[in-house]
C-alpha positions as CSV (number, residue, x, y, z in Angstrom):
1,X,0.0,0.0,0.0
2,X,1.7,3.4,-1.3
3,X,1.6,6.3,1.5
4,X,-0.4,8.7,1.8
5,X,1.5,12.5,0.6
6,X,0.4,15.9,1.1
7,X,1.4,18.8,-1.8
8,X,3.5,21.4,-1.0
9,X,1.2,23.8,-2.7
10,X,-2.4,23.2,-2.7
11,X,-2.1,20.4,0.1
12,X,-3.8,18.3,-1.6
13,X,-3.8,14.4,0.1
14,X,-2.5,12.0,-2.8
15,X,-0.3,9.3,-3.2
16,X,1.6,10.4,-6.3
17,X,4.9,12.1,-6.2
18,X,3.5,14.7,-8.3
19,X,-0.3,16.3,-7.2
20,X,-2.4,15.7,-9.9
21,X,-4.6,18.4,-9.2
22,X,-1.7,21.2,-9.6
23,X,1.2,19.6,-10.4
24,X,3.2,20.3,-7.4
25,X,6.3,18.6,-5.4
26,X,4.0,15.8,-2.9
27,X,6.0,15.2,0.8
28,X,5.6,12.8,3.2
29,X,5.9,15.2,6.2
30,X,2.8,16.7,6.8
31,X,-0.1,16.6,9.7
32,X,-3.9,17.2,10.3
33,X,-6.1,15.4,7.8
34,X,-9.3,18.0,6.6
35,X,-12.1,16.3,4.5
36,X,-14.4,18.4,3.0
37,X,-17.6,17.6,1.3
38,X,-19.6,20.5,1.0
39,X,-17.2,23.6,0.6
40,X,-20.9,26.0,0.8
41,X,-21.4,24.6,4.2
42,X,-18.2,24.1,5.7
43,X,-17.1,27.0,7.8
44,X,-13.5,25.5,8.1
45,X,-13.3,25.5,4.0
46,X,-14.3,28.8,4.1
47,X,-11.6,29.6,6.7
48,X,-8.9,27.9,5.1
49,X,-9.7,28.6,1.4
50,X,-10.0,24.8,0.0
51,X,-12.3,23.1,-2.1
52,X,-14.1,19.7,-2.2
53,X,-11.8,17.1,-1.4
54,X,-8.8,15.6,0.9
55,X,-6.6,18.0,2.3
56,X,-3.4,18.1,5.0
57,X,-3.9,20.7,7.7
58,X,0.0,21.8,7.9
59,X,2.9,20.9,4.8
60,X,6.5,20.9,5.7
Protein backbone atom coordinates (compact mmCIF):
# COMPACT_ATOMS: atom_id res chain seq x y z
CA UNK A 1 0.00 0.00 0.00
CA UNK A 2 1.67 3.35 -1.28
CA UNK A 3 1.59 6.26 1.47
CA UNK A 4 -0.36 8.69 1.77
CA UNK A 5 1.50 12.48 0.61
CA UNK A 6 0.38 15.91 1.10
CA UNK A 7 1.37 18.80 -1.85
CA UNK A 8 3.52 21.43 -0.96
CA UNK A 9 1.17 23.78 -2.72
CA UNK A 10 -2.40 23.20 -2.71
CA UNK A 11 -2.12 20.37 0.11
CA UNK A 12 -3.83 18.28 -1.55
CA UNK A 13 -3.82 14.38 0.14
CA UNK A 14 -2.47 11.97 -2.79
CA UNK A 15 -0.25 9.32 -3.23
CA UNK A 16 1.64 10.40 -6.33
CA UNK A 17 4.93 12.10 -6.19
CA UNK A 18 3.54 14.74 -8.26
CA UNK A 19 -0.31 16.27 -7.22
CA UNK A 20 -2.40 15.66 -9.88
CA UNK A 21 -4.55 18.36 -9.17
CA UNK A 22 -1.67 21.16 -9.61
CA UNK A 23 1.17 19.65 -10.40
CA UNK A 24 3.15 20.32 -7.36
CA UNK A 25 6.29 18.61 -5.43
CA UNK A 26 3.99 15.82 -2.91
CA UNK A 27 6.04 15.21 0.75
CA UNK A 28 5.56 12.80 3.23
CA UNK A 29 5.85 15.21 6.25
CA UNK A 30 2.75 16.66 6.83
CA UNK A 31 -0.05 16.62 9.70
CA UNK A 32 -3.89 17.23 10.27
CA UNK A 33 -6.13 15.40 7.84
CA UNK A 34 -9.32 17.95 6.61
CA UNK A 35 -12.10 16.27 4.52
CA UNK A 36 -14.44 18.44 2.99
CA UNK A 37 -17.62 17.64 1.35
CA UNK A 38 -19.64 20.54 0.95
CA UNK A 39 -17.17 23.58 0.62
CA UNK A 40 -20.88 25.95 0.79
CA UNK A 41 -21.44 24.64 4.16
CA UNK A 42 -18.25 24.13 5.72
CA UNK A 43 -17.12 27.04 7.75
CA UNK A 44 -13.53 25.47 8.09
CA UNK A 45 -13.33 25.48 4.04
CA UNK A 46 -14.34 28.83 4.07
CA UNK A 47 -11.62 29.62 6.65
CA UNK A 48 -8.90 27.92 5.06
CA UNK A 49 -9.71 28.63 1.43
CA UNK A 50 -10.02 24.79 0.03
CA UNK A 51 -12.32 23.07 -2.11
CA UNK A 52 -14.14 19.66 -2.19
CA UNK A 53 -11.79 17.05 -1.40
CA UNK A 54 -8.81 15.61 0.94
CA UNK A 55 -6.62 17.96 2.29
CA UNK A 56 -3.36 18.12 5.01
CA UNK A 57 -3.89 20.73 7.72
CA UNK A 58 -0.01 21.76 7.89
CA UNK A 59 2.86 20.91 4.81
CA UNK A 60 6.47 20.91 5.65
Amino acid sequence: MKELRACKKCRRITTELRCPYCGGETTLEWHGYVFIVNKELSQIAKEMNLENGEFAIRVR
